[in-house]
PyMOL commands that place a pseudoatom at each C-alpha (Angstrom):
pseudoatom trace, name=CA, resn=UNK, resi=1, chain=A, elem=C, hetatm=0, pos=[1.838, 7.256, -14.427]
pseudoatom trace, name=CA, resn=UNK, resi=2, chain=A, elem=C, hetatm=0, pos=[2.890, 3.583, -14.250]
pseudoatom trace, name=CA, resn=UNK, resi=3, chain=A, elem=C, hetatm=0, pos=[3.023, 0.797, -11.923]
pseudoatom trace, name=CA, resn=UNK, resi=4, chain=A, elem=C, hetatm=0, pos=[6.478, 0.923, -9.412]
pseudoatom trace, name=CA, resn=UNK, resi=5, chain=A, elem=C, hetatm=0, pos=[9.274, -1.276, -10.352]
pseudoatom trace, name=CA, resn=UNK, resi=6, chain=A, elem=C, hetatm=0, pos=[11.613, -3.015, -7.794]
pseudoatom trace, name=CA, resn=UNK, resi=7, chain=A, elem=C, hetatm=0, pos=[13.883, -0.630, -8.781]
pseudoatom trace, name=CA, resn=UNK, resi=8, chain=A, elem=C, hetatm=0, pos=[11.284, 2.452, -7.735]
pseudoatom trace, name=CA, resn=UNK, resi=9, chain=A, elem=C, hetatm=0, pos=[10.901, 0.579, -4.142]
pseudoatom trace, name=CA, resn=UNK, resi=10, chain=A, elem=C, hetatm=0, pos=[14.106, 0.552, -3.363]
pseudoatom trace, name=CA, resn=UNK, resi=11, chain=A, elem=C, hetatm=0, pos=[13.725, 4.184, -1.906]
pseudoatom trace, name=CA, resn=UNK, resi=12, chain=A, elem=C, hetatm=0, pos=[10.792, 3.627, 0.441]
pseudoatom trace, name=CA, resn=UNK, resi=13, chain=A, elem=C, hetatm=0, pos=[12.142, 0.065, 1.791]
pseudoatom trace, name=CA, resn=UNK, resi=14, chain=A, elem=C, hetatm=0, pos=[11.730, 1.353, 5.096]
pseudoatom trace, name=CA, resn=UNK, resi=15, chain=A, elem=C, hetatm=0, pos=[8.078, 1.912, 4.366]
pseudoatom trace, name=CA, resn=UNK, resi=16, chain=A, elem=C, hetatm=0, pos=[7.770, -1.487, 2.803]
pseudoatom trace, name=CA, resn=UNK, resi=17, chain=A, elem=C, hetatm=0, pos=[9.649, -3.459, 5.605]
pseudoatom trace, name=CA, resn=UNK, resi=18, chain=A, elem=C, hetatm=0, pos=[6.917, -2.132, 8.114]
pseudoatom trace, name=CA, resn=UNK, resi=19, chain=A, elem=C, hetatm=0, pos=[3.742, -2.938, 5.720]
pseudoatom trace, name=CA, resn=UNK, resi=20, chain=A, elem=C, hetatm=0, pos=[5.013, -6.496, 5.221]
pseudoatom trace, name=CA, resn=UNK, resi=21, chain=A, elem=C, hetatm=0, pos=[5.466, -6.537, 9.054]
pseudoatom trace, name=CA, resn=UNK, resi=22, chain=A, elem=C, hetatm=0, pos=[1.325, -6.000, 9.311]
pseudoatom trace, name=CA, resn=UNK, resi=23, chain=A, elem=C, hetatm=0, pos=[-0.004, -9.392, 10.194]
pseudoatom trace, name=CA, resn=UNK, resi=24, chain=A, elem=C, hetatm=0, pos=[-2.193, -11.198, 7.541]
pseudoatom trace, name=CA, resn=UNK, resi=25, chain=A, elem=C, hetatm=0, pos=[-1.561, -9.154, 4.797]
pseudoatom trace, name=CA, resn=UNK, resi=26, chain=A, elem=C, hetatm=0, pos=[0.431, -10.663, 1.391]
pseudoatom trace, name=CA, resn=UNK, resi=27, chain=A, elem=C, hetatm=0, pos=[2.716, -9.568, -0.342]
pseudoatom trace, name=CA, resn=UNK, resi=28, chain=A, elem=C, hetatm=0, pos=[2.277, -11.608, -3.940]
pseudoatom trace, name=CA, resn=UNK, resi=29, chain=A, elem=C, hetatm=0, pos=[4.937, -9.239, -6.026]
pseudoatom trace, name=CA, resn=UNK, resi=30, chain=A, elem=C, hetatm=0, pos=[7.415, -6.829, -4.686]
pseudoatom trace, name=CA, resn=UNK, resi=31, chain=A, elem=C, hetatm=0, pos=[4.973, -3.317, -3.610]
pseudoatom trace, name=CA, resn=UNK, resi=32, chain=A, elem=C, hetatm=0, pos=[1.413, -5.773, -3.952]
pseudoatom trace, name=CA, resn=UNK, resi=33, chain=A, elem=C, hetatm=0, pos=[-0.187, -6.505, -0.739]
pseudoatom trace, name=CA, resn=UNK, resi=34, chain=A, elem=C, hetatm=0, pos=[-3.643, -8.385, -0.599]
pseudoatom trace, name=CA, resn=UNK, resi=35, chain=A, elem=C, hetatm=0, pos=[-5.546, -9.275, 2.048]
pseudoatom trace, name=CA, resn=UNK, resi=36, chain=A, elem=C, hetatm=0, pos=[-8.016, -11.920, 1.917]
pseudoatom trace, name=CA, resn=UNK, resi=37, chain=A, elem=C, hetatm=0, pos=[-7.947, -12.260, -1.928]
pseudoatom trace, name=CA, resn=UNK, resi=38, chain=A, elem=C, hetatm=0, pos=[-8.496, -8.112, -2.137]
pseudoatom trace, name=CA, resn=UNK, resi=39, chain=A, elem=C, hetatm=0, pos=[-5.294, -5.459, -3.439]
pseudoatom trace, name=CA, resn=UNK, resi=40, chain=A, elem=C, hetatm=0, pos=[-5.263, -3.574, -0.564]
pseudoatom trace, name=CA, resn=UNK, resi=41, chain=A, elem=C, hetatm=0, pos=[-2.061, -1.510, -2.017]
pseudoatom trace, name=CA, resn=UNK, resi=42, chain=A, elem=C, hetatm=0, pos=[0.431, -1.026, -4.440]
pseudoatom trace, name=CA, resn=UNK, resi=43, chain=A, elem=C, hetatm=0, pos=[2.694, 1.992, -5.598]
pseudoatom trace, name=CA, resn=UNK, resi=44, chain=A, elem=C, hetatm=0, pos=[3.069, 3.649, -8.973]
pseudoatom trace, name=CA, resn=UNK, resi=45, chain=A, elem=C, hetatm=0, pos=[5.176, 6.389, -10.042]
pseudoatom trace, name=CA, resn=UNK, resi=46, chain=A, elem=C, hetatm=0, pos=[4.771, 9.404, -11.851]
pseudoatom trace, name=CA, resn=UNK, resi=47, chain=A, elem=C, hetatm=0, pos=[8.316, 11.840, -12.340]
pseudoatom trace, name=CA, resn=UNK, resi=48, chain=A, elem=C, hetatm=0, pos=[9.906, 10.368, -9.804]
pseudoatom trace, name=CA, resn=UNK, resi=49, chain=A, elem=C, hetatm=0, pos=[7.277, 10.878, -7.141]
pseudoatom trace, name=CA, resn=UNK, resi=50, chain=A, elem=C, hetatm=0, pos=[6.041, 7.609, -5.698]
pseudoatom trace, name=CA, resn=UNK, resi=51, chain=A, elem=C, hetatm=0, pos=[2.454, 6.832, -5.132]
pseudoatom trace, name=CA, resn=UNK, resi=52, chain=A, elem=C, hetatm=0, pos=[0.226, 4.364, -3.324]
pseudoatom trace, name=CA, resn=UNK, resi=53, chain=A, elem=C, hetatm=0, pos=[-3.145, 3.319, -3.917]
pseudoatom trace, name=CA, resn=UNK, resi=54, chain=A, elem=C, hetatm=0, pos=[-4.902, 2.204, -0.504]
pseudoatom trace, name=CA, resn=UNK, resi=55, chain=A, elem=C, hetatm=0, pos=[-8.286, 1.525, -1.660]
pseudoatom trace, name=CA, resn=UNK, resi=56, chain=A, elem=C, hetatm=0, pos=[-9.749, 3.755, -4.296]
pseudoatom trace, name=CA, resn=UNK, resi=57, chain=A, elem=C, hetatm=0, pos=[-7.229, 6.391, -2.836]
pseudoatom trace, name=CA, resn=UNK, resi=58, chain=A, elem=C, hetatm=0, pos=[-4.496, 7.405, -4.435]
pseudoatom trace, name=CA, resn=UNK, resi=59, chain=A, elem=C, hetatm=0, pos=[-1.621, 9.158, -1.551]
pseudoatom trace, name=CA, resn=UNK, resi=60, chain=A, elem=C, hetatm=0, pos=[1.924, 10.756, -2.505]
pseudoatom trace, name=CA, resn=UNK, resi=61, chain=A, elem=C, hetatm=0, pos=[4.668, 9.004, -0.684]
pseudoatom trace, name=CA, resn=UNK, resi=62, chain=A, elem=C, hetatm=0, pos=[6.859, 10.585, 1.697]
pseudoatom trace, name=CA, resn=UNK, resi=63, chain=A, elem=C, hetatm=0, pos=[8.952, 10.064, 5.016]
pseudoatom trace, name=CA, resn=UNK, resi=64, chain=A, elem=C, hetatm=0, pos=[6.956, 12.300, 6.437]
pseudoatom trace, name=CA, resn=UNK, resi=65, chain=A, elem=C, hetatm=0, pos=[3.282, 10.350, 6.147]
pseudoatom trace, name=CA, resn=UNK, resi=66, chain=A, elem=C, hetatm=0, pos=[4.841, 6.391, 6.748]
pseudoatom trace, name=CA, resn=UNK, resi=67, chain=A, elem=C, hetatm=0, pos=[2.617, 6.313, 9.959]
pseudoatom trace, name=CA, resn=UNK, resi=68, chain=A, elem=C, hetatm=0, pos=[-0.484, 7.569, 7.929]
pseudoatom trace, name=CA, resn=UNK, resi=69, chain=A, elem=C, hetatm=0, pos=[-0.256, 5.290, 5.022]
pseudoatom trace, name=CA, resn=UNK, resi=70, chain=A, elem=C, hetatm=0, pos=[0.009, 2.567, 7.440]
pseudoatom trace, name=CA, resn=UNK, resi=71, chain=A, elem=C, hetatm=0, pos=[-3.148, 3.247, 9.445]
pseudoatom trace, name=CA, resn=UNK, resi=72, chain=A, elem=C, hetatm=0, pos=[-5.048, 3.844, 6.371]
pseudoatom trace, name=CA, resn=UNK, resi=73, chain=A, elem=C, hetatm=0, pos=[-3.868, 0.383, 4.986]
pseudoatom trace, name=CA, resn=UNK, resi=74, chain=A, elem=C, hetatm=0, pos=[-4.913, -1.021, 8.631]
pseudoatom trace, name=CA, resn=UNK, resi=75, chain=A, elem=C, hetatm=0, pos=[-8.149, 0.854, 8.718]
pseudoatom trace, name=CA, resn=UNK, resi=76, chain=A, elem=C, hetatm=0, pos=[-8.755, -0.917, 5.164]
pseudoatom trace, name=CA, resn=UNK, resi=77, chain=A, elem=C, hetatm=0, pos=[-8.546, -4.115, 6.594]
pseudoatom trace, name=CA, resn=UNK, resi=78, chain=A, elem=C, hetatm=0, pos=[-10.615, -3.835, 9.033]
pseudoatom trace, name=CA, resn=UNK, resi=79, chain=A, elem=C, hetatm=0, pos=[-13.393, -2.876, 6.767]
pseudoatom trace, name=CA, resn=UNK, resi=80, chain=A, elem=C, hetatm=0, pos=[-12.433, -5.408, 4.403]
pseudoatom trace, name=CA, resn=UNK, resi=81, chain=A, elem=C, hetatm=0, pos=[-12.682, -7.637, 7.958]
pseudoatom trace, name=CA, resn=UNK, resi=82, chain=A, elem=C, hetatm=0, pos=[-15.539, -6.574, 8.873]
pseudoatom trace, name=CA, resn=UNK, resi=83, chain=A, elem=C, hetatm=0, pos=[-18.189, -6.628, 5.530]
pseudoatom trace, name=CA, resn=UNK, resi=84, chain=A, elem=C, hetatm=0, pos=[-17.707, -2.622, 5.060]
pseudoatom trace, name=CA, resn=UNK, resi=85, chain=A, elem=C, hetatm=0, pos=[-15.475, -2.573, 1.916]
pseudoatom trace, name=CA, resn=UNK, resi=86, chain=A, elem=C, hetatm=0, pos=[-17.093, 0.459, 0.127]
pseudoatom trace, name=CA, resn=UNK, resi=87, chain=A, elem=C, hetatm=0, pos=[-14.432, 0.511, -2.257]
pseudoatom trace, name=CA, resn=UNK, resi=88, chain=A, elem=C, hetatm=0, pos=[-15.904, -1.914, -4.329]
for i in range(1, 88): cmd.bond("trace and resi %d" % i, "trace and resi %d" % (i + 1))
show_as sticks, trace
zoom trace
């Protein structure tokens, strides 16, 4: 397993357009969001399946779970937000 290129993002842009869209979260390389100083996410590949890490969670990407991976990246915030990171 490594760490996603640009080139590897390039098939879930749709995914990525709507996590950079989430409001105080950064993006400081193509696929790394932080919020407040903390990775929240990035994506690593493995055979050509795509993977992101919310958290200590590791979740296969697909069309099918866009809405989940970005609830679990919001709920992770909010924790973060909120003193109840427990992914430490």
């Amino acid at each position: 397993m490594r760490h996603a290129t640009v080139e590897d993002l390039i098939y879930i842009n749709d995914l990525l357009s709507r996590i950079r869209s989430i409001e105080k979260l950064r993006e400081k390389n193509p696929g790394h969001f932080y919020f407040h100083g903390k990775n929240i996410a990035h994506f690593h590949v493995d055979n050509s399946i795509i993977y992101i890490d919310i958290g200590n969670e590791r979740i296969k990407v697909t069309k099918f779970n866009y809405d989940d991976i970005l609830y679990k990246i919001k709920n992770y915030m909010y924790l973060i937000e909120n003193g109840h990171d427990f992914n430490k």
